[in-house]
C-alpha positions as CSV (number, residue, x, y, z in Angstrom):
1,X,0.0,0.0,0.0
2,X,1.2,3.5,-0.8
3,X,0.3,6.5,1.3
4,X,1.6,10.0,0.5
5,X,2.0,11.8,3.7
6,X,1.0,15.5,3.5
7,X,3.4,16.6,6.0
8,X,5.8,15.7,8.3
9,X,5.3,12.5,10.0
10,X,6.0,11.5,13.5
11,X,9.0,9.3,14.7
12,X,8.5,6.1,16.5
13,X,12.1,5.3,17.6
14,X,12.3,1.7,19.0
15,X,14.4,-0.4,20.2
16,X,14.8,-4.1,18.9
17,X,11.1,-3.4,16.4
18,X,11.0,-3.0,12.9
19,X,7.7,-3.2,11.1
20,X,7.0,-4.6,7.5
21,X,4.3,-3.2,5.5
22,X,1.0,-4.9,5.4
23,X,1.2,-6.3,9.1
24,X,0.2,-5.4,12.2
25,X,2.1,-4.3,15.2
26,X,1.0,-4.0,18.9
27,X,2.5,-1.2,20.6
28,X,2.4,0.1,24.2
29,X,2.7,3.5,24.7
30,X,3.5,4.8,27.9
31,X,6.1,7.8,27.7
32,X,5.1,11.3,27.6
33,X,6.2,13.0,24.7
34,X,5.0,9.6,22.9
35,X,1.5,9.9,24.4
36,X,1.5,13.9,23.0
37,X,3.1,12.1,20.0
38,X,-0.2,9.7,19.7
39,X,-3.0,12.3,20.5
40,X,-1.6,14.8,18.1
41,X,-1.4,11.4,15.4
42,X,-5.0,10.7,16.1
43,X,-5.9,14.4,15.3
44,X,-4.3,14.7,11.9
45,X,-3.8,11.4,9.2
46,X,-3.5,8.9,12.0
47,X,0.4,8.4,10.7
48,X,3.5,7.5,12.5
49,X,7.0,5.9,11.1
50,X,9.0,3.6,13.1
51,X,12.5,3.6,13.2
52,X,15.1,1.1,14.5
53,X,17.1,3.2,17.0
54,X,21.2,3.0,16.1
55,X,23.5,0.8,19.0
56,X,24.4,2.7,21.7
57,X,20.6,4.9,21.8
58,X,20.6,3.8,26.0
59,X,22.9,7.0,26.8
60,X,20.5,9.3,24.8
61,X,17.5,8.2,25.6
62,X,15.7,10.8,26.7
63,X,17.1,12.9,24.1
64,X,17.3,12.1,20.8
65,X,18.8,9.2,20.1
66,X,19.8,8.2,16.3
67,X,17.7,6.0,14.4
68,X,18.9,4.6,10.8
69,X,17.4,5.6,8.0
70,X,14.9,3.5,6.8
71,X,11.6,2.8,8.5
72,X,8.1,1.7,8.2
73,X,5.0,4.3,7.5
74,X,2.4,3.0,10.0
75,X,-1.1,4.3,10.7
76,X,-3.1,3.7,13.9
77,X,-5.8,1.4,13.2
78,X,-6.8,0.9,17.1
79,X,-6.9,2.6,20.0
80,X,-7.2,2.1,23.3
81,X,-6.8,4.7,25.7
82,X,-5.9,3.6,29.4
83,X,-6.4,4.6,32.7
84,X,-3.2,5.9,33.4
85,X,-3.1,7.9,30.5
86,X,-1.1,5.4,28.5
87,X,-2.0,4.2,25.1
88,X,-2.3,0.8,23.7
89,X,-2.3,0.9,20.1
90,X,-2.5,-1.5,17.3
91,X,-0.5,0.0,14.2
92,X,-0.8,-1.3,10.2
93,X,2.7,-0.9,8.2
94,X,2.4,1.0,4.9
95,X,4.8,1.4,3.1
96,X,8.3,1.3,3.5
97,X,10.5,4.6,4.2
98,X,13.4,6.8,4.1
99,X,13.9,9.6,6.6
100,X,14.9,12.9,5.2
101,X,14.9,16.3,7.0
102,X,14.0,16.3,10.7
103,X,11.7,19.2,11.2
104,X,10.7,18.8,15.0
105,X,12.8,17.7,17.7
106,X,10.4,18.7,20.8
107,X,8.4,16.9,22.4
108,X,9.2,14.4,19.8
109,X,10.6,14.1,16.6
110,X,9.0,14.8,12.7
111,X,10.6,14.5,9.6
112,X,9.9,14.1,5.6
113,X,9.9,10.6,4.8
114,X,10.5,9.5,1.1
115,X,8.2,6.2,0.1
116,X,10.1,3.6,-1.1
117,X,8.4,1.3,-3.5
118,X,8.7,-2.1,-3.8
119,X,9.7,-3.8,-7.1
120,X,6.7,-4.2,-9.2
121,X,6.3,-8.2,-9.8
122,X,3.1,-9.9,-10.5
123,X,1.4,-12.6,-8.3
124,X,1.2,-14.8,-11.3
125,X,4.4,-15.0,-11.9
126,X,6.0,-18.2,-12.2
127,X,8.8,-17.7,-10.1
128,X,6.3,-15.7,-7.5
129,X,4.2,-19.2,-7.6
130,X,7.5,-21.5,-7.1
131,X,8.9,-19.1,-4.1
132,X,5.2,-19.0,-2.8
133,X,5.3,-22.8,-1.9
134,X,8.9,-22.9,-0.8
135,X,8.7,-20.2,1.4
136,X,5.3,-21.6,3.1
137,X,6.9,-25.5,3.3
138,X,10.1,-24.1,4.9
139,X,8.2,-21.7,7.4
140,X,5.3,-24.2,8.3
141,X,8.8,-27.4,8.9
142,X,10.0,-24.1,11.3
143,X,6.7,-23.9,13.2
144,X,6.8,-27.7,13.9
145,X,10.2,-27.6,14.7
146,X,10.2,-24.7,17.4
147,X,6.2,-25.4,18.6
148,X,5.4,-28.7,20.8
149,X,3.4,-31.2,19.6
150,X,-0.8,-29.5,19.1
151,X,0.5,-26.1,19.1
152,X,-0.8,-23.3,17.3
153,X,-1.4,-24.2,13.5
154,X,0.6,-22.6,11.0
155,X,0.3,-18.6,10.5
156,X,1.4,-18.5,7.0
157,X,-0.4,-20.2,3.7
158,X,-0.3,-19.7,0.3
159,X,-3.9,-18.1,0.1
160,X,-2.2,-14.9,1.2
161,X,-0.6,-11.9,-1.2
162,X,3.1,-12.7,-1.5
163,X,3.9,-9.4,-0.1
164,X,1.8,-10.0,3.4
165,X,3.5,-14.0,2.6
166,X,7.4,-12.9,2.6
167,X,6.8,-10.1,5.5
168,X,4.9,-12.1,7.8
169,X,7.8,-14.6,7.7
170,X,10.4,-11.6,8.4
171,X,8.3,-10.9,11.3
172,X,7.3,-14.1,12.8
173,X,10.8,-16.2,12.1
174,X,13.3,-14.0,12.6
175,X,14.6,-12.6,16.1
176,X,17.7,-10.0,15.5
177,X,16.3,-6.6,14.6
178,X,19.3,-5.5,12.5
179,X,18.6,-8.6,10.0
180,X,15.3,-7.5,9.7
181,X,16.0,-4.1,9.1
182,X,18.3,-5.5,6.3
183,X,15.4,-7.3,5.2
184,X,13.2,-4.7,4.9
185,X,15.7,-2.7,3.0
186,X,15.2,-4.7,0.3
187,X,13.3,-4.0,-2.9
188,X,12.6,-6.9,-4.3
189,X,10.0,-9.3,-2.2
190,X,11.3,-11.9,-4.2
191,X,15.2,-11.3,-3.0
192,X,13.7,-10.7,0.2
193,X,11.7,-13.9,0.6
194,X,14.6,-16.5,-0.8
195,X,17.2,-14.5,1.7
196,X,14.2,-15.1,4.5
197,X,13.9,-19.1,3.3
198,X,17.7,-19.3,3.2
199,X,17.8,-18.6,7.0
200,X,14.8,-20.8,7.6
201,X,16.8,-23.6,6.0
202,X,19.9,-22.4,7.8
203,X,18.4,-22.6,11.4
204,X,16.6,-25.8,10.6
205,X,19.6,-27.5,9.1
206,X,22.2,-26.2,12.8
207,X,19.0,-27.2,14.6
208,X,18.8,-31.0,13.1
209,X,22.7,-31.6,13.4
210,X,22.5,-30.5,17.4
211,X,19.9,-33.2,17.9
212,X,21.0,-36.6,19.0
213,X,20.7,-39.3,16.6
214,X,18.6,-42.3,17.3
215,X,19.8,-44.2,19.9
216,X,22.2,-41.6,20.6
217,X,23.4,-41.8,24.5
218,X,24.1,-39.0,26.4
């Protein structure tokens, strides 16, 4: 989805999140200038853009912290305003972004954000078709790997746009923020989802070799 912002859009910097378009995010929103941040967002286009914050962001916290540049446009879908004046939000991803010019620093930060499209490719595509099926086989042998036995049935299927497909795996599968970011960065879904499947097949391949073999002793 592509959304031209009309103005400056609020910064989300985060530590350890990075959002793909077309998914979902839960936040909890408890600081001040973020809950100013979130009324003001609810007053205008609803947008906010969340940034990975750089290493090292804990001695700057509570000033302003660097972020890398590319992020995800989000808007706020749900709202839910708390007792204590806290804010639990549910937020869709956009579109991908590049910060440019940070025109607010207090109470939070704004800045232009450039859209970054994707690279068009067609959902009947034969290569789209073939990386469809691989991606959903490796990620649903992941899910039985890492879930006991009559857990929670697999998230991903091949019913689903390949976009939604490749991201929801970036989300769900993978654990270290700076490979998602790297992810994300990505314009092709297709590159995206075979680097995602490689490190499916990666993990399951180190996870098989560290089991013992059949009658195996400790």
């Amino acid at each position: 989805m592509q959304f031209a912002p009309k103005h400056a859009v609020p910064i989300f910097p985060l530590p350890g999140l990075v959002l793909f378009p077309g998914l979902i995010l839960p936040l909890h929103v408890f600081e001040l200038r973020y809950r100013t941040m979130v009324r003001e967002a609810l007053s205008g286009e609803r947008l906010l853009a969340l940034a990975l914050l750089r290493p090292g962001w804990e001695h700057d916290y509570h000033g302003s912290p660097a972020f890398f540049p590319v992020g995800c446009l989000a808007r706020c879908e749900e709202v839910e305003w708390l007792p204590n004046d806290c804010y639990q939000l549910k937020v869709l991803g956009l579109s991908r972004v590049r910060f440019g010019r940070v025109v607010r620093e207090y109470p939070y930060r704004s800045a232009i954000v450039q859209l970054l499209p994707q690279e068009p490719l067609g959902e009947s595509d034969p290569l789209v078709a073939l990386e469809r099926r691989a991606l959903v086989d490796a990620a649903n042998r992941l899910r039985r790997a890492i879930l006991p036995q009559g857990g929670d049935p697999p998230a991903l299927s091949e019913d689903m746009s390949f976009e939604a497909l490749v991201n929801g795996a970036c989300m769900e599968f993978l654990g270290e923020p700076m490979l998602k970011l790297q992810l994300l960065k990505m314009d092709s879904v297709l590159d995206r989802s075979r680097k995602v499947r490689e490190l499916i097949e990666e993990y399951l391949r180190t996870e098989g070799q560290r089991k013992p073999e059949a009658g195996e002793r400790n």
